[in-house]
C-alpha positions as CSV (number, residue, x, y, z in Angstrom):
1,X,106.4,90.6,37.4
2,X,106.9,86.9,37.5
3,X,110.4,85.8,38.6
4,X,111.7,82.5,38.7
5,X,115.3,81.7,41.0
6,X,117.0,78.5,39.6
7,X,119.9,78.0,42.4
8,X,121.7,75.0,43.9
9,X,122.0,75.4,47.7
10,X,120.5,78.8,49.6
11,X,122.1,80.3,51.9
12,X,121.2,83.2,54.6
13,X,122.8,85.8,52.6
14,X,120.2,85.0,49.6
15,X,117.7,84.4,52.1
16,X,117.1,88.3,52.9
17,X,117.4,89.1,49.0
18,X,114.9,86.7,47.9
19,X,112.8,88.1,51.2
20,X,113.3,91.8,50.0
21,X,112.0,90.5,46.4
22,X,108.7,88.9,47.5
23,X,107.8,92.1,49.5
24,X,108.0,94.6,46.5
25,X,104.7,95.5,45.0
26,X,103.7,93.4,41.8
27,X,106.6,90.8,42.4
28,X,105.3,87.0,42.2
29,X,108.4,84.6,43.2
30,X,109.2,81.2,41.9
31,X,112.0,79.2,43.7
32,X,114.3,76.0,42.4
33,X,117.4,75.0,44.7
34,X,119.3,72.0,45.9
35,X,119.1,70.6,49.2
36,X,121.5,71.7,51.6
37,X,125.1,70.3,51.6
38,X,127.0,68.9,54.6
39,X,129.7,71.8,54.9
40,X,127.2,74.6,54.7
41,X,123.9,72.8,56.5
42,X,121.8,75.8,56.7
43,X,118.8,75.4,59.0
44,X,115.9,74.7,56.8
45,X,113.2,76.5,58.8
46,X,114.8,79.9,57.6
47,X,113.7,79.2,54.3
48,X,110.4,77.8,55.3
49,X,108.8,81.2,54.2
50,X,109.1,80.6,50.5
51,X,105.3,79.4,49.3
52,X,106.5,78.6,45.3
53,X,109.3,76.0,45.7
54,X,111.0,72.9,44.2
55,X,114.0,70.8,45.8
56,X,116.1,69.1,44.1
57,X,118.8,66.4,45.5
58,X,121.3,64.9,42.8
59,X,119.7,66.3,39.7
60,X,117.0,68.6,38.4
61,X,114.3,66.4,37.6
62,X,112.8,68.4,34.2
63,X,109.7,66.8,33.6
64,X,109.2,68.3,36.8
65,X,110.0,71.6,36.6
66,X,109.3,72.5,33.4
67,X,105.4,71.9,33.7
68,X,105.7,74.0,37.1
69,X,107.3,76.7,35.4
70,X,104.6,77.0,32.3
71,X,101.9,77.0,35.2
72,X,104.3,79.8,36.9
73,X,105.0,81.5,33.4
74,X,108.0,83.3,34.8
75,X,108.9,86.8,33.0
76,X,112.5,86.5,34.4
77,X,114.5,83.7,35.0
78,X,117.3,84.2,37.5
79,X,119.7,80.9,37.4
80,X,122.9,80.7,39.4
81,X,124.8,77.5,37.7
82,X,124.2,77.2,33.9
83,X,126.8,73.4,34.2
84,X,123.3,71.9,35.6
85,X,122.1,70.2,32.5
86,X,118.7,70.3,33.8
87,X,118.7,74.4,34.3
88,X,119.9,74.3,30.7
89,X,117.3,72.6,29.0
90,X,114.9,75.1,31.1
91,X,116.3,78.4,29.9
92,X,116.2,77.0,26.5
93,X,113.1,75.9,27.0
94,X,111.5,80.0,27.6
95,X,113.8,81.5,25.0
96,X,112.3,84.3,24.1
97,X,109.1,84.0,26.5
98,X,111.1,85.2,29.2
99,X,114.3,87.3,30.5
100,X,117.2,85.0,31.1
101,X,119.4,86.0,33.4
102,X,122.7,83.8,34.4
103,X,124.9,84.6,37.3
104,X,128.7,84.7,38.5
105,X,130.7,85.3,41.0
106,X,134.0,84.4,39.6
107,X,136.7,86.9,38.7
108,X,138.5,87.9,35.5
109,X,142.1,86.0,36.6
110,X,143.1,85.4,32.8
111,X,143.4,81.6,33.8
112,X,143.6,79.4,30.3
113,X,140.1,77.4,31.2
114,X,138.7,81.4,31.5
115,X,140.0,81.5,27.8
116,X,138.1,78.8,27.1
117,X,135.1,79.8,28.9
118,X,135.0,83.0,26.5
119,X,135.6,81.2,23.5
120,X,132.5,78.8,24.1
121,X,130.7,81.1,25.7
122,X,129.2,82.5,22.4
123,X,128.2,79.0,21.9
124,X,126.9,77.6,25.2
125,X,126.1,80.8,27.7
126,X,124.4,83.3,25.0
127,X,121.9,81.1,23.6
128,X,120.4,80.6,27.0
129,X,120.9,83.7,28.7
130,X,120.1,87.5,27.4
131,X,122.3,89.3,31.0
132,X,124.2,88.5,33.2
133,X,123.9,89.8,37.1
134,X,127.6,89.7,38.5
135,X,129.1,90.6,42.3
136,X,131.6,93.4,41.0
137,X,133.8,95.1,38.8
138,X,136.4,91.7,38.6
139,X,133.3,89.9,37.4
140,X,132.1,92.1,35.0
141,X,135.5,92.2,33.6
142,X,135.0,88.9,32.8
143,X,131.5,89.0,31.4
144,X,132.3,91.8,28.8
145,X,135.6,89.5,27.8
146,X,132.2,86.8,27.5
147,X,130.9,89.3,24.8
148,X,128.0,90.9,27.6
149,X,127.4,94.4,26.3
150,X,127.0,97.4,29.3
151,X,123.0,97.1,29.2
152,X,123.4,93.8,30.4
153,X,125.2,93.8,32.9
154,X,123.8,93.5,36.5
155,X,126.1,94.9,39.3
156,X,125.4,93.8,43.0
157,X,124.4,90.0,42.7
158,X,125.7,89.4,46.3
159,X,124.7,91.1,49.4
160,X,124.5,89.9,52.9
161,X,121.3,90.5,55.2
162,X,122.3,94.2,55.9
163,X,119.8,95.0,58.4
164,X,120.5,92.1,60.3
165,X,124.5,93.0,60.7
166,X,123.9,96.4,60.5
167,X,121.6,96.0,64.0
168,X,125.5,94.4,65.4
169,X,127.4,97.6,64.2
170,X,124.9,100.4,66.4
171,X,125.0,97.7,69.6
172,X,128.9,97.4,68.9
173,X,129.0,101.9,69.4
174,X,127.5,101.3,73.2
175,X,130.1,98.8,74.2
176,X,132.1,100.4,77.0
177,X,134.4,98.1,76.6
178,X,135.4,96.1,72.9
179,X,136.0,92.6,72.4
180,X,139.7,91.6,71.4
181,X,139.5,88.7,69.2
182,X,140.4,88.0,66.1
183,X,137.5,85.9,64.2
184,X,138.0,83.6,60.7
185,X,134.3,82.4,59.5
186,X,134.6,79.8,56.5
187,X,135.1,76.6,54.9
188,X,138.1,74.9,56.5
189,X,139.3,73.9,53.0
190,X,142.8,74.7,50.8
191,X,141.3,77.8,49.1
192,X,140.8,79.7,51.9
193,X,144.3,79.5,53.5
194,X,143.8,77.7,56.5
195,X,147.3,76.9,56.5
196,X,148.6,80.2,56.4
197,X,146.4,81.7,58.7
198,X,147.7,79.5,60.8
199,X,151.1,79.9,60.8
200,X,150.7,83.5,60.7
201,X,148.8,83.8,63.7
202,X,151.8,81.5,65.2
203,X,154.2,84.3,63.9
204,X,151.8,86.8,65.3
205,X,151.8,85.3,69.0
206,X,155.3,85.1,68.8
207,X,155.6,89.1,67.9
208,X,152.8,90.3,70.5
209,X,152.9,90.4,74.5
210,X,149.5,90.5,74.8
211,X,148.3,88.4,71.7
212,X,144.4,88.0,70.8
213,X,142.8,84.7,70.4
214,X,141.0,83.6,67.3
215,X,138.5,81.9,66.9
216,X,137.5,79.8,63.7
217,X,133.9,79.0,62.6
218,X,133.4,77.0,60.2
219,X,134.0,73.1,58.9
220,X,135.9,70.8,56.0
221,X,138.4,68.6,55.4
222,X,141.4,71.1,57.4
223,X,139.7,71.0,60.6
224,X,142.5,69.3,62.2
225,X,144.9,72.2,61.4
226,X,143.2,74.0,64.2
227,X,143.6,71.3,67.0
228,X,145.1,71.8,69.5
229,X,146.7,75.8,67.8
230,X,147.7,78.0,71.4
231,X,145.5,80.7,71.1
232,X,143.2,79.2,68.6
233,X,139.1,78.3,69.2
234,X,137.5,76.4,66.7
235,X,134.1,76.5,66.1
236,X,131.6,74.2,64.1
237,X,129.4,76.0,61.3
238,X,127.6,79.2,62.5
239,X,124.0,79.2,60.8
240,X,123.4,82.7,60.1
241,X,121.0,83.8,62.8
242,X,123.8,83.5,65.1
243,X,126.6,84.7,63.6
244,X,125.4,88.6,64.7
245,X,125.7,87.4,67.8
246,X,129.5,86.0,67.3
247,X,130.3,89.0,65.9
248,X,129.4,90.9,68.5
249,X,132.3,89.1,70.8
250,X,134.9,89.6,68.0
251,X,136.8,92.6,67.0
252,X,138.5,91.7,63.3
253,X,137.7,89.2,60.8
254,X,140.6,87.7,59.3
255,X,140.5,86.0,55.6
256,X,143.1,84.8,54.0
257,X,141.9,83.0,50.7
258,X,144.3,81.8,48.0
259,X,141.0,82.5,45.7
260,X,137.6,83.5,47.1
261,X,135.5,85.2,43.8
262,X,133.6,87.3,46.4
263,X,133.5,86.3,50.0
264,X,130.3,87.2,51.6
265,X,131.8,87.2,55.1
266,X,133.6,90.0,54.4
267,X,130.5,92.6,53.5
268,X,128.8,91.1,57.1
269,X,131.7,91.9,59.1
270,X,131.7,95.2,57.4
271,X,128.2,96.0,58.1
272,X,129.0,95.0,61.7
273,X,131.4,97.7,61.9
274,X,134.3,94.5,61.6
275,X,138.0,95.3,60.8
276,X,138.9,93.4,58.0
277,X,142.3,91.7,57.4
278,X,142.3,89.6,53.5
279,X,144.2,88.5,51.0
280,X,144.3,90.2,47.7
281,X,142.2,87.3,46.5
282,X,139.2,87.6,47.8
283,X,136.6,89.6,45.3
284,X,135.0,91.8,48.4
285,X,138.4,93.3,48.8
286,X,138.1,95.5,45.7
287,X,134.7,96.9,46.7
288,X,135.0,96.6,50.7
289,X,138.3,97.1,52.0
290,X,140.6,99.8,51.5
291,X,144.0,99.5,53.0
292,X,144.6,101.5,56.1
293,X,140.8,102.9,55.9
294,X,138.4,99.8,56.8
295,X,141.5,97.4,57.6
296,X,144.1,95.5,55.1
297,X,144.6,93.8,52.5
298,X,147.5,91.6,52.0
299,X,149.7,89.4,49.4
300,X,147.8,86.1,49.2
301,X,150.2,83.5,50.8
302,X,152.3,85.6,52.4
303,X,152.6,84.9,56.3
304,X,154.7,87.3,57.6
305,X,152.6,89.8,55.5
306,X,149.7,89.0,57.2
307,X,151.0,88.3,60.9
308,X,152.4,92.0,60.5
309,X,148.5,92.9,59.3
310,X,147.6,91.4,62.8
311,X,150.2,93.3,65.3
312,X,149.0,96.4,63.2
313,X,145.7,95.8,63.8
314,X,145.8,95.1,66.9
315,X,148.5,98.1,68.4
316,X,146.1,100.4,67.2
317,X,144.4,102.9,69.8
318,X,140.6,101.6,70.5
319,X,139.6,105.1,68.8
320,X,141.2,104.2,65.6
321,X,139.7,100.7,65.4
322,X,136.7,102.4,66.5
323,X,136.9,105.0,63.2
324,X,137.7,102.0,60.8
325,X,135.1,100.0,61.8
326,X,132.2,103.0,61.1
327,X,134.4,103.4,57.7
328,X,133.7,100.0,56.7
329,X,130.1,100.1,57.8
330,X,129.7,103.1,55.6
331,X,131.2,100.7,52.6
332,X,128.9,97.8,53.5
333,X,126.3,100.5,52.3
334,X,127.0,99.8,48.6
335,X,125.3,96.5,48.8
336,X,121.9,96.1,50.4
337,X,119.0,93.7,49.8
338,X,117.0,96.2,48.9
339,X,119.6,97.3,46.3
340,X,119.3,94.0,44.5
341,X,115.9,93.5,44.5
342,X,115.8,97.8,42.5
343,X,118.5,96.1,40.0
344,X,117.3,93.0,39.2
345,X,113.7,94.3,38.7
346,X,114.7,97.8,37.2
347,X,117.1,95.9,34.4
348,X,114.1,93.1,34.2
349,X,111.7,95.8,33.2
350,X,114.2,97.2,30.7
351,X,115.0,94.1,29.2
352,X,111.5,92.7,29.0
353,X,110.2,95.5,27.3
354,X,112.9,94.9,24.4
355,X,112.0,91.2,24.4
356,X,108.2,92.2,24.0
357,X,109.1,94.8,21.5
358,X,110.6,92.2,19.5
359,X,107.9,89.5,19.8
């Protein structure tokens, strides 16, 4: 099986699912993507494996790709951002030569633009796509609303490099002693509630004898809410072969997004045997976190909410953080690598034999 990945910029998380795709048996692998972007520069060499590949920098350059692709002769198309007007014109281009499958991240929120989105969608989305491969059940939502039926829809699109946290979780169960920090990993932009995080980690401080620090990885435009924060680390961007190791020295991962559609973050710090503080925003919650099992989830926004999450949190015995932390790891098992390579290639076969049937 041929299969084609139209993306913008990669990340580490896709790395190890793109990875687990190329190593299964009768899999050839095609890759499109953007160069990286300044608040997410991941380090090129980790990408350096991928032998079929074509950059891009402002625009998908079509008399490029297409040509590529018909020497390729993909059997599935997998393409992450159907606004590029180049990726378009591709999946048009192999209508009914190949399995077209779009993808999303975002959340049913009901918003009027979502309205819109399923209104045109019969117009723009199904003439270039035959499935859809979606995060989770808030996304799906929305694809069925799209008018996606059951059979095609793909469950799982995002999972972190599992083994690689995973490896963090079993080191973590030696420790004789655990780490008492509180870690935030993002983009320090508006959506992710830097400002609240902030303030209620002040609150928190303020509640606590013996407070934990937190540290922040990450970079944008709200950088300078961190400066100079008692308590408060930050960190520059973590590339992802060393955010195992930061994990390692951190105890909690706090997210408090005012709208996240997933938030990979969330399944690493699970896998790492993490406890988890986030807002009801963030699209892992519904599949990762269960309040008062794994950690907590609270009302996007609200600080004393979330300073309370944080004294909770931490007054607990090192026994009980001990137990949620194997609970979440046991959750992170839901999404694997190697899980999304079985559905993307198990629905693929499914669909391509209907599209061949047809022909």
């Amino acid at each position: 099986m041929r299969i084609a990945v139209l993306w913008t910029g990669l990340s580490g998380y896709l790395n190890a699912c793109l990875k687990s795709l190329a190593a299964t048996e009768g899999v050839e692998l095609f890759v499109v993507n953007m160069y990286s972007v300044k608040e997410a520069p991941f380090a090129e060499a980790i990408f350096s494996w991928i032998e079929n590949r074509y950059q891009w920098a402002d625009e998908v350059d079509i008399g490029e790709l297409i040509p590529r692709l018909e020497q390729f002769q993909p059997d599935v198309i997998l393409c992450a951002n159907w606004h590029k007007k180049g990726y378009r014109k591709t999946l048009k281009h192999f209508k009914g030569r190949s399995v077209r499958i779009f993808t999303s991240d975002r959340p049913w929120l009901g918003t009027p633009k979502q309205w819109l989105g399923v209104i045109t969608s019969r117009l723009y989305l199904h003439p270039i796509c035959e499935a859809i491969f979606v995060a989770g059940e808030r996304q799906a939502i929305f694809a069925r609303k799209m008018g996606f039926k059951q059979q095609n829809i793909l469950r799982g699109l995002l999972s972190c490099d599992h083994e690689k946290f995973s490896a963090i979780y079993y080191e973590r169960k030696k420790l004789l002693s655990e780490p008492r920090t509180f870690v935030y990993v993002g983009r320090f932009s508006p959506e992710k509630g830097l400002d609240v995080l902030v303030q209620a980690y002040g609150l928190y401080r303020s509640m606590c004898a013996d407070p934990w620090p937190l540290k922040c990885y990450g970079d944008g435009p709200l950088s300078g809410l961190l400066e100079d924060v008692n308590g408060i680390e930050r960190k520059g961007f973590c590339q992802p072969d060393d955010l195992p190791n930061q994990f390692m020295e951190a105890n909690c991962l706090i997210l408090p997004s005012t709208y996240d559609g997933w938030a990979i973050v969330v399944h690493e710090a699970a896998a790492a045997g993490m406890g988890l503080i986030v807002s009801d925003a963030v699209g892992a919650s519904v599949h990762l976190v269960q309040d008062g099992y794994n950690g907590y989830i609270v009302e996007t926004g609200d600080v004393d909410e979330l300073a309370q999450a944080m004294l909770c949190y931490a007054s607990l015995s090192r026994n009980e953080r001990k137990k949620m932390g194997e609970n979440g790891y046991r959750m992170s098992l839901q999404f694997t690598p190697e899980q999304w390579t079985n559905t993307l290639v198990w629905k693929s076969k499914l669909m391509l034999a209907t599209l061949r049937g047809n022909d």
